[in-house]
Every structure is written in structure tokens, then in C-alpha cells.
PyMOL commands that place a pseudoatom at each C-alpha (Angstrom):
pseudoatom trace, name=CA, resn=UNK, resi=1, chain=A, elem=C, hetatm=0, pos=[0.000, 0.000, 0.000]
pseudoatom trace, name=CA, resn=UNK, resi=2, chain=A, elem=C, hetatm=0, pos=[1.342, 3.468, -0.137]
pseudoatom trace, name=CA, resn=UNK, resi=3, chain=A, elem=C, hetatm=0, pos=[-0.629, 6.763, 0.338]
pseudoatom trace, name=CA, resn=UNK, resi=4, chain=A, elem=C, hetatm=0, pos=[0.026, 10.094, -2.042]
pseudoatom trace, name=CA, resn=UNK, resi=5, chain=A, elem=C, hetatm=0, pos=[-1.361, 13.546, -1.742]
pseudoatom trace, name=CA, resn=UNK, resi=6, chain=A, elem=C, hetatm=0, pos=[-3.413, 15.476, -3.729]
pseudoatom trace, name=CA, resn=UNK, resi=7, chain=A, elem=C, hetatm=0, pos=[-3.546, 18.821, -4.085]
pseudoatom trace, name=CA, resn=UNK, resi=8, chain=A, elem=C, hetatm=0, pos=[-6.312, 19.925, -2.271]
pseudoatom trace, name=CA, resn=UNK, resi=9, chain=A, elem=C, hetatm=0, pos=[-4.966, 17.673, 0.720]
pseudoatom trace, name=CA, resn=UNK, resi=10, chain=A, elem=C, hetatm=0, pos=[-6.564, 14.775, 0.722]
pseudoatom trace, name=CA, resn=UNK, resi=11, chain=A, elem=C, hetatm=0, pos=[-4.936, 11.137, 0.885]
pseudoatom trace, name=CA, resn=UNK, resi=12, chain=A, elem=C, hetatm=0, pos=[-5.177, 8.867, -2.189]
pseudoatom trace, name=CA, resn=UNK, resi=13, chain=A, elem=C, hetatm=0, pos=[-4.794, 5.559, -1.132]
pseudoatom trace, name=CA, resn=UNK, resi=14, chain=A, elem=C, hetatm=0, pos=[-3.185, 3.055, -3.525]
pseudoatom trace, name=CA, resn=UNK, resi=15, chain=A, elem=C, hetatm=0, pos=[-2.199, -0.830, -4.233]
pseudoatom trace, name=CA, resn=UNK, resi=16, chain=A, elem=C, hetatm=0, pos=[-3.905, -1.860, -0.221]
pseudoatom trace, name=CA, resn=UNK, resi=17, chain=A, elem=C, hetatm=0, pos=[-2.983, -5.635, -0.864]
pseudoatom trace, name=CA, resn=UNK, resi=18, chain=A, elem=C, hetatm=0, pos=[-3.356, -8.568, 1.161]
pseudoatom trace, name=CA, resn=UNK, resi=19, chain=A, elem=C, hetatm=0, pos=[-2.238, -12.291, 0.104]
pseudoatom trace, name=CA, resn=UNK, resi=20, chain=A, elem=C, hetatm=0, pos=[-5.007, -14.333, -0.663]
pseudoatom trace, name=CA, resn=UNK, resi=21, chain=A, elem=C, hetatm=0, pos=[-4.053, -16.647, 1.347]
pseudoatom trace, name=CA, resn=UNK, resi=22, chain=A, elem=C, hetatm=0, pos=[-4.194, -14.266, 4.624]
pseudoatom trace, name=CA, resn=UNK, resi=23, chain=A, elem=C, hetatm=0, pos=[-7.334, -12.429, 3.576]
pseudoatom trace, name=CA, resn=UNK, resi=24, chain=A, elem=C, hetatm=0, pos=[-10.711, -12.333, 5.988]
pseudoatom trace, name=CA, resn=UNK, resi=25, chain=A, elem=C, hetatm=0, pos=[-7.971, -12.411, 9.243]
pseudoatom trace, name=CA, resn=UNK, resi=26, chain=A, elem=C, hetatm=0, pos=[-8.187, -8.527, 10.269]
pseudoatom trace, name=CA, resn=UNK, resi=27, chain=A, elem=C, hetatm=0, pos=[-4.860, -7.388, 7.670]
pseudoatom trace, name=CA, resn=UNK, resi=28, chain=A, elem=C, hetatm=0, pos=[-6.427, -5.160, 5.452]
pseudoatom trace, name=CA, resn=UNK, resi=29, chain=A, elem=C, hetatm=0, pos=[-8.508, -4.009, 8.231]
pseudoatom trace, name=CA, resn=UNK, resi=30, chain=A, elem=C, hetatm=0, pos=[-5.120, -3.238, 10.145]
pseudoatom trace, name=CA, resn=UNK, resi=31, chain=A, elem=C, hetatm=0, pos=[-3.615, -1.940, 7.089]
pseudoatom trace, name=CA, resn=UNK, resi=32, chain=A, elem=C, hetatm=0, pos=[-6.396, 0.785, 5.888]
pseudoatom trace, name=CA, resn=UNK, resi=33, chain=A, elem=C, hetatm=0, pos=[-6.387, 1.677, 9.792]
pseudoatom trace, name=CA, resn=UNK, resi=34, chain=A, elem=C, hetatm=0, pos=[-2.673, 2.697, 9.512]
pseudoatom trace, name=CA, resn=UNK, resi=35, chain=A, elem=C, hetatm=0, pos=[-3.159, 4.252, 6.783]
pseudoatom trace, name=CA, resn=UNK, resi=36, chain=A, elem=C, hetatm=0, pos=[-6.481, 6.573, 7.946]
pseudoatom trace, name=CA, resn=UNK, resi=37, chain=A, elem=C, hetatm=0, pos=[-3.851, 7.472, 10.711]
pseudoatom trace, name=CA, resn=UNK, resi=38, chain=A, elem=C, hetatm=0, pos=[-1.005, 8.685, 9.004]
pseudoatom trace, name=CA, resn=UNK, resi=39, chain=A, elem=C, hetatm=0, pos=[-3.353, 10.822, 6.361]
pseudoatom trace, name=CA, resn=UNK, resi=40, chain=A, elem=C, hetatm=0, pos=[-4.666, 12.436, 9.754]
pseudoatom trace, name=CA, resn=UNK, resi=41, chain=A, elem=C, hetatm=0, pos=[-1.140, 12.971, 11.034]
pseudoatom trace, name=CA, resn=UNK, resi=42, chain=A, elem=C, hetatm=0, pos=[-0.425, 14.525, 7.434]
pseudoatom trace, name=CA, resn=UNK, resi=43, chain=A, elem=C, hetatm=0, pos=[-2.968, 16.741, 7.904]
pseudoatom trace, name=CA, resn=UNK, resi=44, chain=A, elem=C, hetatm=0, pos=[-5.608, 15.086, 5.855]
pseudoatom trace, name=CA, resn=UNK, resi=45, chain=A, elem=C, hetatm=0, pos=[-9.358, 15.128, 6.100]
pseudoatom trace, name=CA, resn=UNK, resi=46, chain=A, elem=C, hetatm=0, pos=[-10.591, 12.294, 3.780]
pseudoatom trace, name=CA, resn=UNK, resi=47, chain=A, elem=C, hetatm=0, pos=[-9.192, 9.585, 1.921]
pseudoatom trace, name=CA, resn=UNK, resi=48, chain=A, elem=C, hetatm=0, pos=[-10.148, 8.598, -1.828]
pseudoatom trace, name=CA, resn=UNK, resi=49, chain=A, elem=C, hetatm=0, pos=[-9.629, 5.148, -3.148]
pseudoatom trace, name=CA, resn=UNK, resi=50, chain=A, elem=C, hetatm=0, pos=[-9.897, 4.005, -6.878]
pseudoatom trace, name=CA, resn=UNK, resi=51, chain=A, elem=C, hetatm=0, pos=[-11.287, 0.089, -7.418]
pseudoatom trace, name=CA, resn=UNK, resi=52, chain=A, elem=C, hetatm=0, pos=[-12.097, -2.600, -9.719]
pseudoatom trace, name=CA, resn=UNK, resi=53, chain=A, elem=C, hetatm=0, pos=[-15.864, -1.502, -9.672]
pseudoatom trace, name=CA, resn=UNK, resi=54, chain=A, elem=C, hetatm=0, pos=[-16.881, -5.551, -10.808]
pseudoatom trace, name=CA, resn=UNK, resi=55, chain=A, elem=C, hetatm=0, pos=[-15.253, -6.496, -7.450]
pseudoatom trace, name=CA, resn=UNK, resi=56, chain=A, elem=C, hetatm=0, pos=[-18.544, -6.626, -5.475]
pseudoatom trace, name=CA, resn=UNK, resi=57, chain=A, elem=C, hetatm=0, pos=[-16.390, -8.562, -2.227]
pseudoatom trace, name=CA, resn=UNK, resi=58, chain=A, elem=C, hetatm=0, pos=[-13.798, -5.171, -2.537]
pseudoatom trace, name=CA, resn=UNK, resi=59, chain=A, elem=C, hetatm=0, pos=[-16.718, -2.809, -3.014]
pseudoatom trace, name=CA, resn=UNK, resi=60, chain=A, elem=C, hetatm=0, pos=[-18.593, -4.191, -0.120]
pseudoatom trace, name=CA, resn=UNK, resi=61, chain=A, elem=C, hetatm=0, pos=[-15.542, -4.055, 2.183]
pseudoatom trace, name=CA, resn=UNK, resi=62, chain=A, elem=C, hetatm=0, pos=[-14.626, -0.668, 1.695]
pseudoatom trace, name=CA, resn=UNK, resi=63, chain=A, elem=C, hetatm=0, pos=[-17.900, 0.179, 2.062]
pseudoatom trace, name=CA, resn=UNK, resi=64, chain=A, elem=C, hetatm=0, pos=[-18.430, -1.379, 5.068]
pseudoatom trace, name=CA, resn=UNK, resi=65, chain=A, elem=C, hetatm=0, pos=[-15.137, 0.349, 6.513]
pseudoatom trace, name=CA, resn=UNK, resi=66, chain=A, elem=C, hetatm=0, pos=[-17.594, 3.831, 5.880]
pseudoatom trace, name=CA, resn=UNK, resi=67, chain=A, elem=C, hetatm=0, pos=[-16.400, 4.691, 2.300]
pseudoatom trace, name=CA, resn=UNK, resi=68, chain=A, elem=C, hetatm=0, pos=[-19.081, 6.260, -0.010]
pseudoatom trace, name=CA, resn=UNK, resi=69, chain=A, elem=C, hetatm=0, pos=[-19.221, 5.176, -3.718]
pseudoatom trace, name=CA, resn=UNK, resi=70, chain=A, elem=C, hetatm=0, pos=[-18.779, 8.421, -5.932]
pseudoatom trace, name=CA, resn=UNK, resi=71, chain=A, elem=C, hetatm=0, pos=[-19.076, 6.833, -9.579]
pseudoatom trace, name=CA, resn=UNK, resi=72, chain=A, elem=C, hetatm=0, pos=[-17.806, 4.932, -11.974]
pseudoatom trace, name=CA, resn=UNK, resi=73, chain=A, elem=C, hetatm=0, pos=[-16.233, 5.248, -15.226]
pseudoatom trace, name=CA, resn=UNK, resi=74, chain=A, elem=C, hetatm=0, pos=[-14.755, 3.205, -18.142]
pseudoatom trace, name=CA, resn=UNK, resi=75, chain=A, elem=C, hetatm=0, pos=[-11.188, 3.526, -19.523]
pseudoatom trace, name=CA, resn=UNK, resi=76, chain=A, elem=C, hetatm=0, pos=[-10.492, 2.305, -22.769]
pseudoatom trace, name=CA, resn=UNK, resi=77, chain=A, elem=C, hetatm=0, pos=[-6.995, 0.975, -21.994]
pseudoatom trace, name=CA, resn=UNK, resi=78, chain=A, elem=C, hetatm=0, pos=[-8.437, -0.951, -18.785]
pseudoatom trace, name=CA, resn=UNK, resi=79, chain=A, elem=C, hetatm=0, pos=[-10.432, -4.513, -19.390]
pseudoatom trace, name=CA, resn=UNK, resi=80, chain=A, elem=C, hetatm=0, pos=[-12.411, -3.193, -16.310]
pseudoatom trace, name=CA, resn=UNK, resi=81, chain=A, elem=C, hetatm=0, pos=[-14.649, -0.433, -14.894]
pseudoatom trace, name=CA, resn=UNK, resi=82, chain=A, elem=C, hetatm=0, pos=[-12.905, 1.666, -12.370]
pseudoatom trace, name=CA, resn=UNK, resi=83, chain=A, elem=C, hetatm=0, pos=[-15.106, 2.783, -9.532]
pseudoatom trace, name=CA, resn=UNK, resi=84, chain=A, elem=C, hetatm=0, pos=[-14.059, 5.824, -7.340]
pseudoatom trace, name=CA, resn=UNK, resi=85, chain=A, elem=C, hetatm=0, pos=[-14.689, 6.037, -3.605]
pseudoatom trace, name=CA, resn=UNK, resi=86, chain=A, elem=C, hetatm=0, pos=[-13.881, 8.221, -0.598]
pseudoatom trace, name=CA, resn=UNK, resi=87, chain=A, elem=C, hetatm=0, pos=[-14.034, 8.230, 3.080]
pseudoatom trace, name=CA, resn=UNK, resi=88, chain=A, elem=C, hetatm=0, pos=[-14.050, 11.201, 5.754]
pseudoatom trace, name=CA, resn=UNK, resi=89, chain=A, elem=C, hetatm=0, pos=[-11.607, 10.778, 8.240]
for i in range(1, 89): cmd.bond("trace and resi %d" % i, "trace and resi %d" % (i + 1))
show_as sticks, trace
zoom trace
């Protein structure tokens, strides 16, 4: 995972991984966690997050870790929708 800023201060999160294998144990919880923490200490007031929208298990999670679904939209060069989210912190 790694977390950028944008200009108008707010986190982006990106590439929050967890090995399949170690998934549904707490991890990503733990990691996003760490991650809402350090955008506060930077100063930072929400956090956005860019996903595979067809990913209805990712969707749902970050959902139910209080992100809000903004939209979606279609790239050409991707074989997938991406769908953009964001969460006050």
C-alpha cells in the first residue's frame, strides 16, 4: 500500500494488498487503519480510493469500513470499470 497527496490535501490511497491466502484475518482491516492514521497525522481530512468496480467482495468491504461510492467510469486501456470512492476521516 502506499498513500500520495493530492492537491487539495486529501490522501489517495493506492495498491492496499493482502495475500489471498491471509485475507478475511483482520490485515487489510489493520492496514487501511494505519493508513487513515497517518493521512490524519499529514494533515488530511478524507481519503479517496480508486477500485475494480466488478469487485462486489472489494466494493462491499470498503464500504463497510464507511467509504461512499462516488461513480464509476470506463477507460479504454483498462479490461475493467474503475469505480471511485472516498471516506471522511
Amino acid at each position: 500500500m502506499s498513500i500520495s497527496i493530492d492537491k487539495e490535501n486529501t490522501a489517495e490511497l493506492h495498491n492496499l494488498a493482502v495475500l489471498p491466502d491471509y485475507r478475511h484475518k483482520g490485515y487489510g482491516k489493520s492496514l487501511l487503519d494505519y493508513c487513515e492514521k497517518k493521512a490524519k497525522e499529514m494533515g488530511c481530512n478524507k481519503i479517496k480510493i480508486e477500485i475494480i468496480e466488478e469487485s462486489k467482495i472489494l466494493k462491499d468491504w470498503y464500504l463497510k469500513n464507511g467509504f461512499i461510492h462516488l461513480f464509476k467510469k470506463k477507460f479504454e486501456h483498462l479490461p475493467f470499470t474503475v469505480g471511485f470512492m472516498e471516506k471522511n476521516i
